[in-house]
N, C-alpha and C positions, 0 to 999 in steps of 0.2 A: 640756577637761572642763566647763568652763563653760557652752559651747555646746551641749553635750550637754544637760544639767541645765535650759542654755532653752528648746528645743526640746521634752523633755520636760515641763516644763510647762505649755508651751503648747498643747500636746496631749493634757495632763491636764484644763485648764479649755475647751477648745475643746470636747473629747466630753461632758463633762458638762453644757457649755451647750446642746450640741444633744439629746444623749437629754432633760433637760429642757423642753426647746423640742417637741419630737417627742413627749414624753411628752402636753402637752396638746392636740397638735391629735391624736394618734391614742391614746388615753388606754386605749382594749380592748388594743390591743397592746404599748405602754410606758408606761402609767399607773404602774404596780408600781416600775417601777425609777425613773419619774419621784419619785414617793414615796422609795424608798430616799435619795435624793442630796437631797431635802431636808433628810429627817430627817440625813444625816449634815451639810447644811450647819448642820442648825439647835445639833445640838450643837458644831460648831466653834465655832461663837458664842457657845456659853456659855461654854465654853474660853476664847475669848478674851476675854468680859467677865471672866472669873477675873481672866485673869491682868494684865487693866489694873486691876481694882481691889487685886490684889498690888501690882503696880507703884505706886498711889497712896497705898496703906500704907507701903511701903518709902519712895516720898519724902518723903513729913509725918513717917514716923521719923527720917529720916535729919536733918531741920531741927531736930525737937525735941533729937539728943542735940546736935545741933553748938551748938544756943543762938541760935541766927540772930534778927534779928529778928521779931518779930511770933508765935514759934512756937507762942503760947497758944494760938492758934487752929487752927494744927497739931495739937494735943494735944486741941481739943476735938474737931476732926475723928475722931483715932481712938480718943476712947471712944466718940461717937456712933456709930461705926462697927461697934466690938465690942460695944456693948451691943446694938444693931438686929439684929446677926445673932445674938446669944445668943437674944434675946428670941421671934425670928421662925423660931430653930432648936424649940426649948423649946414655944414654945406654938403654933406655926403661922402660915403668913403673914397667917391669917384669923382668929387666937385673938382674944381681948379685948385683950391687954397691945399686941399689935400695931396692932390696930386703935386700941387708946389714944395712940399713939407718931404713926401716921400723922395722926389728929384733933388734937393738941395741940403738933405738931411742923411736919410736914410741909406741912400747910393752913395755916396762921399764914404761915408761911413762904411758902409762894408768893401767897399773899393780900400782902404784904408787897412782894412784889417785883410784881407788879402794880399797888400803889399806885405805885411808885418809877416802871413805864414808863409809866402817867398822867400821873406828873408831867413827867417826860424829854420826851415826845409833845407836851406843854401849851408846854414850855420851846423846844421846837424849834420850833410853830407860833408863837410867837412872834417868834423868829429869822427863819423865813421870812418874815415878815410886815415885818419891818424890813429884809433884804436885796434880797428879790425879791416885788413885790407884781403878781402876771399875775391875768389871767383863770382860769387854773388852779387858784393860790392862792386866789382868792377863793373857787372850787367846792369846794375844800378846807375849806374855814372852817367857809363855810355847811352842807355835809353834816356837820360835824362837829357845829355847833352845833343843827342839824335834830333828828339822831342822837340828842344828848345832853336836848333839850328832851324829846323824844317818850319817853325811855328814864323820866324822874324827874320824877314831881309837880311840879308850880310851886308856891311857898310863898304859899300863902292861896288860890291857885285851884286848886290839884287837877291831875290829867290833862284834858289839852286832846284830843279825838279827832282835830280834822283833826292834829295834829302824832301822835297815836298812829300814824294812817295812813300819813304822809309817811314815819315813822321803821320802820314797817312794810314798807314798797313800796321803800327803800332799802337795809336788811337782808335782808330775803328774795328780793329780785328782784335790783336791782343790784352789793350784796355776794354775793350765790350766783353768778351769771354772772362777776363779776372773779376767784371763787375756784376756779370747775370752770375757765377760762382758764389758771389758774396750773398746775393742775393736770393740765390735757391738755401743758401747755408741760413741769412735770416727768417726765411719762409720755415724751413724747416722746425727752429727756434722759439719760433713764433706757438704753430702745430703743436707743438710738445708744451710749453708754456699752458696754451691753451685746456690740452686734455689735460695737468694737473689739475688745472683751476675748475675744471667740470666735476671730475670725480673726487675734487673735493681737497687732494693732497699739497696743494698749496692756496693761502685762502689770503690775499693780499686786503679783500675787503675788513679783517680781522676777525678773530676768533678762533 
């Protein structure tokens, strides 16, 4: 029975990979149905963010009634949680009170943890700096220090333009090139991920 059920699976997601596939290169003739199977992946996915966010309700409840340590923060978790979906049911995810919630909530908060991987980044290039000191590290330093001069006034001089330049020509040239790199490397990842899962050699739905 088993076998049955993986087999069938695998040829549940193998056809939908390929009408998919088919759909965008001949789009007049399976555009339509390409469309239908997104739209049903896209609501499977809300499905399943449901129900991990059930699931991560059930676990912060289940710590608050046990008394575990630390559960206050369990418990802040889910009224933040009930209150944002009351608030975002009630007035919109676009209302005032929402958009209040996300400016004095949620921006704080990741402004917050950005200061923290500044810091971490800061802690680490100092690390490197003391364990392994290469010609790598040094081009690490310097583009850092480059970066961060060109980015913020100097106290009592102002912006320097050759360093506006430098920190110019190194974000828009050099970080765009290492970041479409990364991302043809993802794309590629992606491709290959995919064709297993068609012809069946990796089957994440199980079986």
């Amino acid at each position: 029975m088993k076998t049955i059920f993986t087999v069938f699976n695998v040829l549940v997601a193998a056809s939908a990979a390929v009408l998919v596939f088919l759909g965008y290169v001949f789009p007049d003739w399976l555009g339509g149905v390409r469309t239908v199977l997104l739209q049903w992946a896209v609501i499977l996915a809300a499905f399943a963010l449901l129900v991990g966010i059930l699931n991560l309700a059930q676990t912060h409840w289940n710590k608050v009634k046990a008394h575990q340590p630390k559960s206050v923060y369990s418990a802040i978790l889910l009224v933040a949680l009930v209150g944002t979906l009351l608030v975002a049911s009630l007035n919109g995810p676009a209302g005032q009170w929402s958009l209040w919630i996300y400016n004095h909530f949620q921006v704080p908060v990741e402004i917050s943890l950005l200061a923290v991987l500044v810091i971490v980044l800061a802690y680490a290039a100092a690390r490197l700096v003391q364990r392994r000191m290469t010609w790598y590290t040094g081009i690490f330093l310097a583009t850092v220090v480059l970066v961060l001069l060109g980015s913020a006034p100097l106290y009592l001089i102002g912006e320097i333009p050759l360093l506006n330049s430098i920190r110019a020509f190194i974000t828009d040239i050099l970080a765009v090139a290492g970041a479409r790199g990364l991302l043809l490397g993802v794309a590629l990842g992606t491709i290959a991920a995919g064709l297993r899962v068609m012809i069946g050699a990796d089957r994440p739905y199980g079986g």
